[in-house]
C-alpha positions as CSV (number, residue, x, y, z in Angstrom):
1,X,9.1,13.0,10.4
2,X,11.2,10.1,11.3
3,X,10.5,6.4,10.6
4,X,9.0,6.2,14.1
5,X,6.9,8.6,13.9
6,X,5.5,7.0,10.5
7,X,6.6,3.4,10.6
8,X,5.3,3.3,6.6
9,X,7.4,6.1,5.7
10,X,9.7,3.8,3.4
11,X,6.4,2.0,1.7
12,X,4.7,5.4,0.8
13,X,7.7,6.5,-0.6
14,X,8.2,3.6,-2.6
15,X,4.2,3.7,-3.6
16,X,5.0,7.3,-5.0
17,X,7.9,6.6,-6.9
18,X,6.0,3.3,-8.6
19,X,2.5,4.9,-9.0
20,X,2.4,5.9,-12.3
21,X,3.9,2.7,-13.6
22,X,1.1,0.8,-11.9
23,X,-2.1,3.0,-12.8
24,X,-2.6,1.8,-16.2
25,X,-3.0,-1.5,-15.4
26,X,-4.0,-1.7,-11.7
27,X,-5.9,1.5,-10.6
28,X,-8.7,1.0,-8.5
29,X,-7.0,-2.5,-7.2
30,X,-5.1,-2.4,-3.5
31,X,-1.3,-3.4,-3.5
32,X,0.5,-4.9,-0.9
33,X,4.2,-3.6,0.2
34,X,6.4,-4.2,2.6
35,X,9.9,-2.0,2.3
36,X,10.6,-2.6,-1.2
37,X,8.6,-5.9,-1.7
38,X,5.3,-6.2,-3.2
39,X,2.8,-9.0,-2.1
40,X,0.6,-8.5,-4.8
41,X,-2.6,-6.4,-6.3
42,X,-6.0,-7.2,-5.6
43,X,-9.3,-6.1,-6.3
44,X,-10.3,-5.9,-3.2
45,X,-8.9,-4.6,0.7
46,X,-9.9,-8.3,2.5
47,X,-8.0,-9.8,-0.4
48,X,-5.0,-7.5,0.0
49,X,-4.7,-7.8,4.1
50,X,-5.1,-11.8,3.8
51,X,-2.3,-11.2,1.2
52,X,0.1,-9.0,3.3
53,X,-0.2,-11.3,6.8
54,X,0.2,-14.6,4.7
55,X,3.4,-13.0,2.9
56,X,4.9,-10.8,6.3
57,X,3.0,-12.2,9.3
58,X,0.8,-10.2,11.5
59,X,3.1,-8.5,13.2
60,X,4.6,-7.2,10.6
61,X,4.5,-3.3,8.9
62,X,2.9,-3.9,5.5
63,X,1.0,-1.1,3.4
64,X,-2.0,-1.6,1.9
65,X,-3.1,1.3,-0.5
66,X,-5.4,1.6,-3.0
67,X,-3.8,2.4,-6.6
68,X,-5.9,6.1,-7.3
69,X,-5.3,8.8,-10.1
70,X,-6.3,11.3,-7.9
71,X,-6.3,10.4,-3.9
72,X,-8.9,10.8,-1.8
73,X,-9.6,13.4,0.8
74,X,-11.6,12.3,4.3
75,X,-12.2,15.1,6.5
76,X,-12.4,14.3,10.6
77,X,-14.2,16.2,12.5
C-alpha cells in the first residue's frame, strides 16, 4: 500500500515500533504523532485532537491512537 493510499502509514509504523515502550506507563491513554514527532498522551480523545491541531494545525496528518495491550476489533456491516 503506498503512502497515498494510507497517508498514516509512517505514524502506525512508528506507533508499532514504540508500543511496547509506552504500555507500561501509558496504556489506555491516546498519543498524538505526527511522522516521528509526538504531541503528547492524554487521557482522553478530545484532549489528544485539541493536542494534535494546536501542535500540526488542522490541515495537517496527525494520528491519534489509543495505547492498547491487545487492539480492538469493530466489525462493519
Amino acid at each position: 500500500m503506498s503512502s497515498l493510499q494510507n497517508p498514516l502509514e509512517h505514524e502506525l509504523t512508528f506507533y508499532e515500533q514504540h508500543k511496547s515502550e509506552w504500555l507500561p506507563q501509558y496504556e489506555n491513554q491516546f498519543i498524538v504523532i505526527a511522522e516521528n514527532k509526538i504531541a503528547g498522551f492524554y487521557k482522553d480523545y478530545e484532549d489528544a485532537w485539541d493536542a494534535g491541531t494546536k501542535e500540526f494545525g488542522l490541515k495537517a496528518n496527525f494520528l491519534i491512537k489509543q495505547i492498547c495491550s491487545h487492539e480492538p476489533v469493530y466489525f462493519l456491516y
